[in-house]
PDB file of N, CA, C and O in Angstrom:
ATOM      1  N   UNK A   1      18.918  -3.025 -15.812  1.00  0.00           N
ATOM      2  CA  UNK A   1      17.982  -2.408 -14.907  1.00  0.00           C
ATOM      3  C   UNK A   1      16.622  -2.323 -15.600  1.00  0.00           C
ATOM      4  O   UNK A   1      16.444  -1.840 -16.718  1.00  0.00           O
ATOM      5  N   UNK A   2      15.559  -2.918 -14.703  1.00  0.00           N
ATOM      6  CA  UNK A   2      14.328  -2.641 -15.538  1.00  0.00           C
ATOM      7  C   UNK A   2      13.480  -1.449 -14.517  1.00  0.00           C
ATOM      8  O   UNK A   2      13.619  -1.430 -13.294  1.00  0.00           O
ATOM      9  N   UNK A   3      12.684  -0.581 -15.206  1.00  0.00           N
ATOM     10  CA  UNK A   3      12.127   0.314 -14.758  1.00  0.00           C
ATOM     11  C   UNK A   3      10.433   0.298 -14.616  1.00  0.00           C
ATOM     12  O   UNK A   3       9.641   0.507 -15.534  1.00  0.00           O
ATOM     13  N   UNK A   4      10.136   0.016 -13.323  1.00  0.00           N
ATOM     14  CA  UNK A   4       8.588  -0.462 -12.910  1.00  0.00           C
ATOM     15  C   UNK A   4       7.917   0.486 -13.497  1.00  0.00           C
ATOM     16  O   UNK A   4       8.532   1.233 -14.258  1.00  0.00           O
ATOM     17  N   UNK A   5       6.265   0.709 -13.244  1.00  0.00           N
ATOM     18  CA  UNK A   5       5.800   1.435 -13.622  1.00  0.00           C
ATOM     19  C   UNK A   5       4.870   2.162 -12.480  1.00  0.00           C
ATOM     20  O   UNK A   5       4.321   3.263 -12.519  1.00  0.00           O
ATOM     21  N   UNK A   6       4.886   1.153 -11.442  1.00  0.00           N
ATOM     22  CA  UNK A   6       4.113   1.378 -10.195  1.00  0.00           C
ATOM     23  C   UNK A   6       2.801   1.036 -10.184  1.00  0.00           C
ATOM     24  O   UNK A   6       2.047   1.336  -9.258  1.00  0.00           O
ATOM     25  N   UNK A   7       2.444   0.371 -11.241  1.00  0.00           N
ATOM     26  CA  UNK A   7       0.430   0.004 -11.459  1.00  0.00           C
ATOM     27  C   UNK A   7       0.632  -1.518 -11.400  1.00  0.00           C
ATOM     28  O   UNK A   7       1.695  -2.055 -11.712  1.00  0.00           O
ATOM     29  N   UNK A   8      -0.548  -2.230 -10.943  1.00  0.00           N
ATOM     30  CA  UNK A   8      -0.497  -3.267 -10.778  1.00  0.00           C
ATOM     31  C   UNK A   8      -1.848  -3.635 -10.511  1.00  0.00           C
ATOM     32  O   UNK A   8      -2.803  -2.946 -10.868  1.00  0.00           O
ATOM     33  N   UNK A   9      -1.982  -5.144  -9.638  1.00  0.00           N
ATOM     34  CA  UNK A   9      -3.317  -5.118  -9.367  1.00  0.00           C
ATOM     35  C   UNK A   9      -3.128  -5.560  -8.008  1.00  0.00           C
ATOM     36  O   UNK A   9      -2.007  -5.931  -7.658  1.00  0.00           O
ATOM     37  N   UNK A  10      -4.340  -5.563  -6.999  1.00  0.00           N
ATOM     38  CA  UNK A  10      -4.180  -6.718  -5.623  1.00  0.00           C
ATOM     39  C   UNK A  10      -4.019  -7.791  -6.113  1.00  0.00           C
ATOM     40  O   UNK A  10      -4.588  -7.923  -7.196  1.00  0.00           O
ATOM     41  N   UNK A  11      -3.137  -9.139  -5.544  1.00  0.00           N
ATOM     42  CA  UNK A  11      -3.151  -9.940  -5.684  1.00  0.00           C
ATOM     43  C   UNK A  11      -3.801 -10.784  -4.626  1.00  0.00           C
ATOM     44  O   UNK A  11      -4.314 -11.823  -5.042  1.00  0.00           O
ATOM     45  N   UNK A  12      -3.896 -10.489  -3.066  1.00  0.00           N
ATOM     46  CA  UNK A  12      -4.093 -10.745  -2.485  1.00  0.00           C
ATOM     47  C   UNK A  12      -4.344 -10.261  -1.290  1.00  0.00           C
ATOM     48  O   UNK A  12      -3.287  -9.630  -1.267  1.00  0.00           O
ATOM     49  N   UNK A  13      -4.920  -9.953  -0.066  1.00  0.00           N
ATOM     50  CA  UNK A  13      -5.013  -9.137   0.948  1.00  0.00           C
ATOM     51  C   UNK A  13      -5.671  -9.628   2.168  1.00  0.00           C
ATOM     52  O   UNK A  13      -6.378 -10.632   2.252  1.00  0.00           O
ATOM     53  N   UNK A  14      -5.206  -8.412   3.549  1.00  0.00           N
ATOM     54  CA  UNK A  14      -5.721  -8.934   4.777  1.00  0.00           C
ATOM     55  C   UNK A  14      -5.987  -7.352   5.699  1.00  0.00           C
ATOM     56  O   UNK A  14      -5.247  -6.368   5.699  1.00  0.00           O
ATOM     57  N   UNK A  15      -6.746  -7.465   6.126  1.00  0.00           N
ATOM     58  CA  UNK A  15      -6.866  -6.369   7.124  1.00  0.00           C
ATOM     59  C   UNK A  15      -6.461  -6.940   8.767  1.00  0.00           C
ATOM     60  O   UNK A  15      -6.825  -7.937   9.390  1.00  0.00           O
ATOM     61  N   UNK A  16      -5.468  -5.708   9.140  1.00  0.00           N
ATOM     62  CA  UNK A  16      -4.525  -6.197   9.788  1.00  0.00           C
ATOM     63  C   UNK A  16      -5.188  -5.309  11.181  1.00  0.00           C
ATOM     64  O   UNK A  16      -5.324  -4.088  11.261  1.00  0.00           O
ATOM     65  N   UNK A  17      -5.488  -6.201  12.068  1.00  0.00           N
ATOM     66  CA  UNK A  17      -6.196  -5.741  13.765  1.00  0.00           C
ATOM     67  C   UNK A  17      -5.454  -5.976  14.503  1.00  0.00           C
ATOM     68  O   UNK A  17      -5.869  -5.496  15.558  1.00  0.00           O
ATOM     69  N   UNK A  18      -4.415  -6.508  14.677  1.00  0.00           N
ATOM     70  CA  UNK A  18      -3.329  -6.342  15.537  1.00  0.00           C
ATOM     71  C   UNK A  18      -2.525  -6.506  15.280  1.00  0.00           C
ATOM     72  O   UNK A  18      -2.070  -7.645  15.176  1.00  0.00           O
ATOM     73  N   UNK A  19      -1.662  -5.051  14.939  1.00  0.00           N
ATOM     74  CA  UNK A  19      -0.690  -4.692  14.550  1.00  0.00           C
ATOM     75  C   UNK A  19       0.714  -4.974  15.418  1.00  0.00           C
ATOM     76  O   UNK A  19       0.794  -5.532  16.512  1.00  0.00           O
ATOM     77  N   UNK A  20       1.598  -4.520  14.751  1.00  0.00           N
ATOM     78  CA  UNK A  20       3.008  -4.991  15.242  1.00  0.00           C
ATOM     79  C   UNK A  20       4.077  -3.759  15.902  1.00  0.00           C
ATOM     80  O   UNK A  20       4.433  -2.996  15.004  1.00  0.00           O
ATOM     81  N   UNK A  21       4.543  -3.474  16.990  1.00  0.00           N
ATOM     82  CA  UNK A  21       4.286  -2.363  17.499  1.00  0.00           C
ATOM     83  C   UNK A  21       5.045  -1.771  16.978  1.00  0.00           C
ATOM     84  O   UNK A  21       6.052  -2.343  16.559  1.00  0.00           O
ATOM     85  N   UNK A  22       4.823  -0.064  16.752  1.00  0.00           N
ATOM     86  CA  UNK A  22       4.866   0.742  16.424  1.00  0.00           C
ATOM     87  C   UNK A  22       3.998   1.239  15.108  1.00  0.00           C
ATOM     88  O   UNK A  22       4.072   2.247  14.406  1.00  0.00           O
ATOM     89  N   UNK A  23       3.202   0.160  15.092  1.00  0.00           N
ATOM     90  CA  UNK A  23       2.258   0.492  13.849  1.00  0.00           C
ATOM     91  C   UNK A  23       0.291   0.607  14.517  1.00  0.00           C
ATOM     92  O   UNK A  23      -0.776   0.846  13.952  1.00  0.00           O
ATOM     93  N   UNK A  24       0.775   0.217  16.254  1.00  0.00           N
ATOM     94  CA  UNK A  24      -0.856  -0.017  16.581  1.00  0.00           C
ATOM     95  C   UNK A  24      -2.074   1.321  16.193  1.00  0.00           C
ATOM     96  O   UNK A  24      -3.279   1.148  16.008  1.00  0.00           O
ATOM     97  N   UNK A  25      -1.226   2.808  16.140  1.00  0.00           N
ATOM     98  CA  UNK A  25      -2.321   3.993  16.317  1.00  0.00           C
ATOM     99  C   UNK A  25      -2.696   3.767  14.363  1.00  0.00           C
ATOM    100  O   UNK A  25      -3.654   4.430  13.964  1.00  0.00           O
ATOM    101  N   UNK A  26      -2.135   3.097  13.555  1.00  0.00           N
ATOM    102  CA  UNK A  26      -2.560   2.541  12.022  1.00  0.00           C
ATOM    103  C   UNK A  26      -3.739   1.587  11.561  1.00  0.00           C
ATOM    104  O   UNK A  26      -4.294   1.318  10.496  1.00  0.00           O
ATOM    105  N   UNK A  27      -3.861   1.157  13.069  1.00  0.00           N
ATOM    106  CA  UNK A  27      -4.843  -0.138  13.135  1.00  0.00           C
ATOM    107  C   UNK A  27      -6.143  -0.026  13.247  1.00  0.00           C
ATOM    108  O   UNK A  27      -6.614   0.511  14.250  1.00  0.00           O
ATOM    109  N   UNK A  28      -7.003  -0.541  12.178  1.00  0.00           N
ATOM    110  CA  UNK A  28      -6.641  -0.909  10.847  1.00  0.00           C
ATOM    111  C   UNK A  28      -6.715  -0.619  10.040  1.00  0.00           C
ATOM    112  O   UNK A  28      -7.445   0.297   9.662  1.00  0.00           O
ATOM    113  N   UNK A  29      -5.682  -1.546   9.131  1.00  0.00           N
ATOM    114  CA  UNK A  29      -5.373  -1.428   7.719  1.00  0.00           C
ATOM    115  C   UNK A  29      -5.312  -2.550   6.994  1.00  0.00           C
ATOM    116  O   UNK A  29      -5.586  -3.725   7.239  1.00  0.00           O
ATOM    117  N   UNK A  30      -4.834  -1.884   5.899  1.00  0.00           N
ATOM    118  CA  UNK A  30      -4.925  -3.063   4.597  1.00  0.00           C
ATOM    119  C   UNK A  30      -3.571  -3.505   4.314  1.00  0.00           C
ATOM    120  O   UNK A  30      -2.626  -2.719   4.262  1.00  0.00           O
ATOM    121  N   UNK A  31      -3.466  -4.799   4.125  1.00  0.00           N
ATOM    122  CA  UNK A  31      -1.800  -5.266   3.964  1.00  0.00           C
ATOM    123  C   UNK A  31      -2.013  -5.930   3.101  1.00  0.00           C
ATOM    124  O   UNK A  31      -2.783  -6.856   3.357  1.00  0.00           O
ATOM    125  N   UNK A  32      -1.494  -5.841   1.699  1.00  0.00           N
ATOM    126  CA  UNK A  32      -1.727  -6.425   0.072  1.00  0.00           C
ATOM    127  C   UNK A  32      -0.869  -6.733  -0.264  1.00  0.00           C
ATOM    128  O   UNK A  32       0.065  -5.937  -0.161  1.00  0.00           O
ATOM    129  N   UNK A  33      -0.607  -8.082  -0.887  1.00  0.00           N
ATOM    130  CA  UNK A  33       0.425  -8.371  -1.735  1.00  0.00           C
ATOM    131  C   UNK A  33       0.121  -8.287  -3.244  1.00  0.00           C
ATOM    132  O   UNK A  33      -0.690  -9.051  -3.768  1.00  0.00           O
ATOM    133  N   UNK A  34       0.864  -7.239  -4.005  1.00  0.00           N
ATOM    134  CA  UNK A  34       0.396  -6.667  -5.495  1.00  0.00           C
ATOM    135  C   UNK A  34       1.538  -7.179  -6.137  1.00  0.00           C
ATOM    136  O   UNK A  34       2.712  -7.394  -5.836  1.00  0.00           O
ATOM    137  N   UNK A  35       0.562  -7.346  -7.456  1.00  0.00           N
ATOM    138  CA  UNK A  35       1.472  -8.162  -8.492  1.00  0.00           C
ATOM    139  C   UNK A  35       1.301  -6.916  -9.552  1.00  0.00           C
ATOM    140  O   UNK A  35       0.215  -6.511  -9.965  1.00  0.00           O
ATOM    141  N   UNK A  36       2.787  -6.307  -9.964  1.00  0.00           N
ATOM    142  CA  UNK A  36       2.865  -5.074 -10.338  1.00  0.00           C
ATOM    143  C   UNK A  36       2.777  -5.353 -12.033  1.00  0.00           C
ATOM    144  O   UNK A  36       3.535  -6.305 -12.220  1.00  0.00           O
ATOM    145  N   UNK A  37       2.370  -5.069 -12.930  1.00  0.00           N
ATOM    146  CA  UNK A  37       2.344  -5.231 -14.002  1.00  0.00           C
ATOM    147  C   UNK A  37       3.171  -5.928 -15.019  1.00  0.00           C
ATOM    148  O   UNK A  37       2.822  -6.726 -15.889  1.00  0.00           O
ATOM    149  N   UNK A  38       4.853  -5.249 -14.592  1.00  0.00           N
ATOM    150  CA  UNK A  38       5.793  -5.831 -14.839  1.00  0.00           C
ATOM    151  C   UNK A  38       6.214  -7.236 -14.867  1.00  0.00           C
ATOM    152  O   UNK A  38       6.965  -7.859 -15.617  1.00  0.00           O
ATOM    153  N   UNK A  39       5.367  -7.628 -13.614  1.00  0.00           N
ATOM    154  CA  UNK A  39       5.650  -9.327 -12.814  1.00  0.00           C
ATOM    155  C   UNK A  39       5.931  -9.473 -11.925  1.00  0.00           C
ATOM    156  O   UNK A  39       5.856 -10.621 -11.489  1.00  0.00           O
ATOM    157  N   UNK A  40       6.535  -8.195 -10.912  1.00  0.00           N
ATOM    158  CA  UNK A  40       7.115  -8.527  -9.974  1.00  0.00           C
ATOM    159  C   UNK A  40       5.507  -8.639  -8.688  1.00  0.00           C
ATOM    160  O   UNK A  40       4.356  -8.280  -8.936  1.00  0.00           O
ATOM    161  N   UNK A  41       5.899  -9.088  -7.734  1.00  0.00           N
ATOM    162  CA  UNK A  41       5.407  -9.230  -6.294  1.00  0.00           C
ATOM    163  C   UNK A  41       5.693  -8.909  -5.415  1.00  0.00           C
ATOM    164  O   UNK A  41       6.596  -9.563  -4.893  1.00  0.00           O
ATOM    165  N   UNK A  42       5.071  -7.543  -4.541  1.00  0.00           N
ATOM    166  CA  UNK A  42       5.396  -7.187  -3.359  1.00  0.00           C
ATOM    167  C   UNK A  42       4.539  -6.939  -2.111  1.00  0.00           C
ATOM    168  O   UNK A  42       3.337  -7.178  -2.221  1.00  0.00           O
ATOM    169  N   UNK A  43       4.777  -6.710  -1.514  1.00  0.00           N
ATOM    170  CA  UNK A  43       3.735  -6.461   0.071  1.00  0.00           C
ATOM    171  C   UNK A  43       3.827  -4.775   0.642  1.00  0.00           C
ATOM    172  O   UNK A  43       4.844  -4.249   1.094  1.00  0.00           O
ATOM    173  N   UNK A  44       2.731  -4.246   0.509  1.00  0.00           N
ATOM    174  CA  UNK A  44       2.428  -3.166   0.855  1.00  0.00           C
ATOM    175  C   UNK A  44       0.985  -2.559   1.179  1.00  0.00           C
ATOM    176  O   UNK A  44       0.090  -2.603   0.335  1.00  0.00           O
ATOM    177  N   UNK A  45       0.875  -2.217   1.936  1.00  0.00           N
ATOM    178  CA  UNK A  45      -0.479  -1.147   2.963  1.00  0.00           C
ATOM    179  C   UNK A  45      -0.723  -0.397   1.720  1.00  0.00           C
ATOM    180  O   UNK A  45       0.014   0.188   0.926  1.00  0.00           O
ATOM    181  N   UNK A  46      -2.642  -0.700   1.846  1.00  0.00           N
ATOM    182  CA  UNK A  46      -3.281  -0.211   0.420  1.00  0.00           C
ATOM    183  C   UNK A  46      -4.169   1.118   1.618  1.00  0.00           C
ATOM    184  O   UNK A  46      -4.452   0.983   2.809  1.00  0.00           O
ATOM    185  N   UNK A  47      -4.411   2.364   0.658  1.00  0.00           N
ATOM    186  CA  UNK A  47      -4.261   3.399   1.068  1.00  0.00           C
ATOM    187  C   UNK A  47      -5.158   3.824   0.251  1.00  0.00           C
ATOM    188  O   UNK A  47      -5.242   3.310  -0.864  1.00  0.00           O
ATOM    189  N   UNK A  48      -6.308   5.210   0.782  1.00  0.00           N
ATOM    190  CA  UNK A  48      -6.996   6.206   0.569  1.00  0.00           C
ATOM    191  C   UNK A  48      -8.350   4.841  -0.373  1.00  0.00           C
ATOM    192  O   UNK A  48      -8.599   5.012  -1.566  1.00  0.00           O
ATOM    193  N   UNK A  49      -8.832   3.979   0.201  1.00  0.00           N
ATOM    194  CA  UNK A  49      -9.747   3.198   0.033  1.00  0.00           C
ATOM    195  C   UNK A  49     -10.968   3.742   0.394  1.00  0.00           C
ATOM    196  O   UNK A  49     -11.023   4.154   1.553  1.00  0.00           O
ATOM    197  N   UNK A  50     -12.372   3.899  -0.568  1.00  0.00           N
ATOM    198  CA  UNK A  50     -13.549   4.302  -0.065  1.00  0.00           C
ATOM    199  C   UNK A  50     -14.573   3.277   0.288  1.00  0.00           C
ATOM    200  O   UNK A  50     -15.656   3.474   0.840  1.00  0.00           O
ATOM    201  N   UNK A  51     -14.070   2.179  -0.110  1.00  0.00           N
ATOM    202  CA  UNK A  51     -14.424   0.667   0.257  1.00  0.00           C
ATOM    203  C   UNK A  51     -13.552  -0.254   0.769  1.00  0.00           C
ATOM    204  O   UNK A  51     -12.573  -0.074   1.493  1.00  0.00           O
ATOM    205  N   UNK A  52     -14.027  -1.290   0.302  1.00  0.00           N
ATOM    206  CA  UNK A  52     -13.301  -3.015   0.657  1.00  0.00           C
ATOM    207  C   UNK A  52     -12.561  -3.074  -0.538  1.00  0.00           C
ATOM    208  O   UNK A  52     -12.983  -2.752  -1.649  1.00  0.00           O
ATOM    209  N   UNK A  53     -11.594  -3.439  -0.303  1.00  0.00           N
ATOM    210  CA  UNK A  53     -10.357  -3.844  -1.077  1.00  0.00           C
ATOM    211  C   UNK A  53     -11.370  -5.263  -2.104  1.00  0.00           C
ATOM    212  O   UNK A  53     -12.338  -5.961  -1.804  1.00  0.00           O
ATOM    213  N   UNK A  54     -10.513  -5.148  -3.352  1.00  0.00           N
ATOM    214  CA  UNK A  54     -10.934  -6.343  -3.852  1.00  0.00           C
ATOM    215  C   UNK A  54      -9.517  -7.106  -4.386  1.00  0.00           C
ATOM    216  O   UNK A  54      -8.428  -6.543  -4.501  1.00  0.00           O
ATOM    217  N   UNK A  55      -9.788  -8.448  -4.665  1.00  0.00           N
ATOM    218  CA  UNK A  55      -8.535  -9.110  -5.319  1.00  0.00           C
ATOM    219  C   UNK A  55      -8.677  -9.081  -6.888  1.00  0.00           C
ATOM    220  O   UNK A  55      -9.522  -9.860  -7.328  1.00  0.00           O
ATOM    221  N   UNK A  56      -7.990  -8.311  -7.814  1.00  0.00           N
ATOM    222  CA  UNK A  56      -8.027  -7.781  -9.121  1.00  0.00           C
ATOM    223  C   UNK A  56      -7.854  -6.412  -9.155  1.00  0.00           C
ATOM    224  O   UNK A  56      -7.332  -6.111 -10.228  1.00  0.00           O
ATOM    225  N   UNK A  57      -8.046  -5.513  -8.505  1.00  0.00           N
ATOM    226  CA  UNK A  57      -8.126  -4.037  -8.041  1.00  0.00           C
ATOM    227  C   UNK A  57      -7.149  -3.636  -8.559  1.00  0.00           C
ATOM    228  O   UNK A  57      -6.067  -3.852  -8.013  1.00  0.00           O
ATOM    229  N   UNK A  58      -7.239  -2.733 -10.108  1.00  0.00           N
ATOM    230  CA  UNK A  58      -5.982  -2.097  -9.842  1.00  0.00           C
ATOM    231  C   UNK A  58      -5.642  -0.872  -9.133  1.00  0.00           C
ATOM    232  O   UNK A  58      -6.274   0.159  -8.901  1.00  0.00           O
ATOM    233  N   UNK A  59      -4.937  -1.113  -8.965  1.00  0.00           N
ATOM    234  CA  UNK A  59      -3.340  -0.260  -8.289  1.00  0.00           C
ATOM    235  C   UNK A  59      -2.500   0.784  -8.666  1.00  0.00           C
ATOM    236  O   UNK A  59      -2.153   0.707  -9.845  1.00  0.00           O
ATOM    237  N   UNK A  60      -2.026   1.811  -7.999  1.00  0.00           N
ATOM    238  CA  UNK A  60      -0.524   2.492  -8.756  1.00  0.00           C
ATOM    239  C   UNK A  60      -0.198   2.722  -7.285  1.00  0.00           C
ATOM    240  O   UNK A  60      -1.037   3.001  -6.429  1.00  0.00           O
ATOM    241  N   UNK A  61       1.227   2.561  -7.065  1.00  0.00           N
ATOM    242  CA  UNK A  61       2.272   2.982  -5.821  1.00  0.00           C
ATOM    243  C   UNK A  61       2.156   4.694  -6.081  1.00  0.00           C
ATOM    244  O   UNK A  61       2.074   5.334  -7.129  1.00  0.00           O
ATOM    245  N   UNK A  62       2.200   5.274  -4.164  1.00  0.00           N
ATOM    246  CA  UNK A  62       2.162   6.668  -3.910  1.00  0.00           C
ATOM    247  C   UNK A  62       3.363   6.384  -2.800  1.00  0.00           C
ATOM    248  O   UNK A  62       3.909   5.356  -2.399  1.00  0.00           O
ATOM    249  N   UNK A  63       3.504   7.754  -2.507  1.00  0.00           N
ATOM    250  CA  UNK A  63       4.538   7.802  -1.638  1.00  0.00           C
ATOM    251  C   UNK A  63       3.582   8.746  -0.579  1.00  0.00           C
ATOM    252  O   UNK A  63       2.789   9.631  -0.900  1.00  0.00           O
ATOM    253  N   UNK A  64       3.918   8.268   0.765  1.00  0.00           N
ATOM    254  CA  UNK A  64       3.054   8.423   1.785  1.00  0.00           C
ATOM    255  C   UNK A  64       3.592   8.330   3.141  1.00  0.00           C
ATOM    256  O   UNK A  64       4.478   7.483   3.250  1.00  0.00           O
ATOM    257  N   UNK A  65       3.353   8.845   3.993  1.00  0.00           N
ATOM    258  CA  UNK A  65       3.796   8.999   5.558  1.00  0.00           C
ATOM    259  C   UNK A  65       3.854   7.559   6.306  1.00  0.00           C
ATOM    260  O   UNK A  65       2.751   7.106   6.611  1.00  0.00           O
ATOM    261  N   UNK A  66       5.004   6.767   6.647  1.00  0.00           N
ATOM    262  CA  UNK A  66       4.997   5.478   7.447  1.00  0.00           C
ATOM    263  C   UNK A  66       4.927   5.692   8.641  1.00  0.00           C
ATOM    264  O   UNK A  66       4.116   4.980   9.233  1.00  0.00           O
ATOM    265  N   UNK A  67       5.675   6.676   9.448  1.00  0.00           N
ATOM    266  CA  UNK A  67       5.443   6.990  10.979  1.00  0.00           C
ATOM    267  C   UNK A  67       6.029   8.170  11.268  1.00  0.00           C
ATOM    268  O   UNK A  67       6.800   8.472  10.357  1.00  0.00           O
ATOM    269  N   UNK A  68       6.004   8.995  12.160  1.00  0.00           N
ATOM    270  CA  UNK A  68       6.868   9.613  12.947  1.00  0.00           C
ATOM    271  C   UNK A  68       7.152   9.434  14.470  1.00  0.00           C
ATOM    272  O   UNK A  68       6.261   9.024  15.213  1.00  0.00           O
ATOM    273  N   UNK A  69       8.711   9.821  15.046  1.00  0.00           N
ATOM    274  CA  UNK A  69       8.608   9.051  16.339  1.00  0.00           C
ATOM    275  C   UNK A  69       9.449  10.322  17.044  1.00  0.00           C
ATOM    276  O   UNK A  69      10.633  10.624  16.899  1.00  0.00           O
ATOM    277  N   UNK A  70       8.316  11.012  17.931  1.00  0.00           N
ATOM    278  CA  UNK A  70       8.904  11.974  18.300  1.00  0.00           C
ATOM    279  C   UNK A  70       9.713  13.259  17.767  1.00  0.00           C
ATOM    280  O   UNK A  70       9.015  14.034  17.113  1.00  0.00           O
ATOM    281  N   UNK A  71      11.052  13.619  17.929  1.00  0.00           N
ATOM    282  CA  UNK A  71      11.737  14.048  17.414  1.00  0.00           C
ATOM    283  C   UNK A  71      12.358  13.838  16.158  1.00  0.00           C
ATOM    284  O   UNK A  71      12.350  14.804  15.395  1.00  0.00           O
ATOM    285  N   UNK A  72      12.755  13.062  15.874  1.00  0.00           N
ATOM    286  CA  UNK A  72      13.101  11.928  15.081  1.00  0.00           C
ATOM    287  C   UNK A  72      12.425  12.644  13.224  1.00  0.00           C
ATOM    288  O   UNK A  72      11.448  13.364  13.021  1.00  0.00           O
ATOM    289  N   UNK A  73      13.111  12.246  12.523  1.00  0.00           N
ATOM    290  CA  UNK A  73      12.286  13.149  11.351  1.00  0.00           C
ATOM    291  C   UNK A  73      11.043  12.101  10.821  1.00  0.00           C
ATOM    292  O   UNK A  73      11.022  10.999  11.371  1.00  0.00           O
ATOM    293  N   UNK A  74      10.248  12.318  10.025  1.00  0.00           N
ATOM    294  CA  UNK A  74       8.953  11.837   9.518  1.00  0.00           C
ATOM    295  C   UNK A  74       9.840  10.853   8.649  1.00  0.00           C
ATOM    296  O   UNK A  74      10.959  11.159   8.236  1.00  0.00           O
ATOM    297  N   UNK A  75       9.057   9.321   8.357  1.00  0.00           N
ATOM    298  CA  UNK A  75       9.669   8.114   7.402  1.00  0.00           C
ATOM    299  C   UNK A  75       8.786   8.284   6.798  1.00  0.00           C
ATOM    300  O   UNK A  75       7.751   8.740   7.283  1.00  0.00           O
ATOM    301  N   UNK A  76       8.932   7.937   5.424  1.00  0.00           N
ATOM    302  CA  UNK A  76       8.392   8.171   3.983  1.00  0.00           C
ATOM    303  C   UNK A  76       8.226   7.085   3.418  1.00  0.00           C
ATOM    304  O   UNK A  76       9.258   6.541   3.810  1.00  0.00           O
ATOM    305  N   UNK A  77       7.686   6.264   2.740  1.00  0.00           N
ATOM    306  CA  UNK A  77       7.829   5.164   1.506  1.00  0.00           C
ATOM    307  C   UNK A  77       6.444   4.948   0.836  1.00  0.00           C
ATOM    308  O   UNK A  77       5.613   5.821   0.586  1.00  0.00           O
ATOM    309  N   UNK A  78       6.367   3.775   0.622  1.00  0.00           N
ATOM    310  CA  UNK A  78       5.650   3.168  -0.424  1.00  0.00           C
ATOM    311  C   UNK A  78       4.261   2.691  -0.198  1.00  0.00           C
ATOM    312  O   UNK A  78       4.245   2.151   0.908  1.00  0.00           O
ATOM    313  N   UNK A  79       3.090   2.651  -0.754  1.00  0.00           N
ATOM    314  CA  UNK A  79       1.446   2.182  -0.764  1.00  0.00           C
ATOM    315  C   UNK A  79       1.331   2.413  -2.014  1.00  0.00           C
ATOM    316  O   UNK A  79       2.018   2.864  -2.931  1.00  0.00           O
ATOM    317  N   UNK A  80       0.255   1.982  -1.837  1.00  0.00           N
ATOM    318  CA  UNK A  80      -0.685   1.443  -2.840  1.00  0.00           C
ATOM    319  C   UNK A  80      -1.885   2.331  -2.397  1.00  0.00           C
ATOM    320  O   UNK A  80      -2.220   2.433  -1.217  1.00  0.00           O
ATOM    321  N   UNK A  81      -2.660   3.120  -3.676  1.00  0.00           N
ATOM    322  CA  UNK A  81      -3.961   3.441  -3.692  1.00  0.00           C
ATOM    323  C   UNK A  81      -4.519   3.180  -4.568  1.00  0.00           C
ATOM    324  O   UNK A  81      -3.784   3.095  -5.552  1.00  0.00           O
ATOM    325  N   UNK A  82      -6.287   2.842  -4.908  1.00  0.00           N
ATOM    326  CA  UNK A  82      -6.785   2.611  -6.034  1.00  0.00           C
ATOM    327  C   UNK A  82      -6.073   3.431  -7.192  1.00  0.00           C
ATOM    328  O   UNK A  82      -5.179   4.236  -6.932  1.00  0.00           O
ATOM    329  N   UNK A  83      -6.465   3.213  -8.337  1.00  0.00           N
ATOM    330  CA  UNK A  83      -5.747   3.597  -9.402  1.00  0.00           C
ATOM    331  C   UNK A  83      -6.780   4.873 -10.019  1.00  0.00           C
ATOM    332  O   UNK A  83      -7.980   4.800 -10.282  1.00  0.00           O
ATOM    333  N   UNK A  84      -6.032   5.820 -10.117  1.00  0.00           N
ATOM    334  CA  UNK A  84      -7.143   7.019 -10.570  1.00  0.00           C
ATOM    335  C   UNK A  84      -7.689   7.287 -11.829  1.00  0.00           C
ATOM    336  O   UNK A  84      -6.740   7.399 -12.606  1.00  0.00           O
ATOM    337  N   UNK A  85      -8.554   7.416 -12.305  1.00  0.00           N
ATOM    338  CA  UNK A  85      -9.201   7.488 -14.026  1.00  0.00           C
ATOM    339  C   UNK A  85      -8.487   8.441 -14.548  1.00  0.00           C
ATOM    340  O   UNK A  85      -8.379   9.487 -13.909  1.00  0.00           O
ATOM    341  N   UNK A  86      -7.938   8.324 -15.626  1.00  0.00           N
ATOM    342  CA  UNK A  86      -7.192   9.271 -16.348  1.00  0.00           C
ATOM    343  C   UNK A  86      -8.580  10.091 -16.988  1.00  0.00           C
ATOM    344  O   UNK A  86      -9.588   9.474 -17.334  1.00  0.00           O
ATOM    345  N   UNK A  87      -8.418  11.870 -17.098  1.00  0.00           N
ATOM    346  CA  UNK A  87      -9.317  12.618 -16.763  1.00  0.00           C
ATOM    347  C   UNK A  87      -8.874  13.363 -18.406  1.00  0.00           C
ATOM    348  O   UNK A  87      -9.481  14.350 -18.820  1.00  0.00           O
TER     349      UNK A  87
END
């Protein structure tokens, strides 16, 4: 088992205007494929951006609100936000 670290950088990205339904009241957003430090490659909605995404940008994974649907309880997972300055 190897253990990520959650930082990475953009590898690549798109801002997404028509969304896929149940994601339209999200629209738009940022849909990035990040290449996580480790090596690996994944696809995930980049989050709490005060600009334009860049390709090199690093990264660290947050855990963040995906939808809620009615009754139904709140879904949880994975983004990407810029990476914060250690203080």
């Amino acid at each position: 088992m190897v253990q990520l670290s959650g930082k990475g950088e953009v590898f690549s990205y798109t801002i997404v205007t028509d969304p896929p339904a149940g994601f339209e009241e999200q629209a738009p957003y940022v849909l990035a494929i990040v290449k996580l430090d480790e090596g690996p490659m994944l696809t995930a909605q980049l989050t709490d951006l005060d600009g334009a995404p860049a390709i090199g940008m690093r990264v660290e994974m947050v855990t963040r609100k995906l939808r809620a649907e009615g009754a139904d309880p709140i879904i949880y997972g994975y983004k990407f936000r810029p990476l914060l300055p250690i203080e």
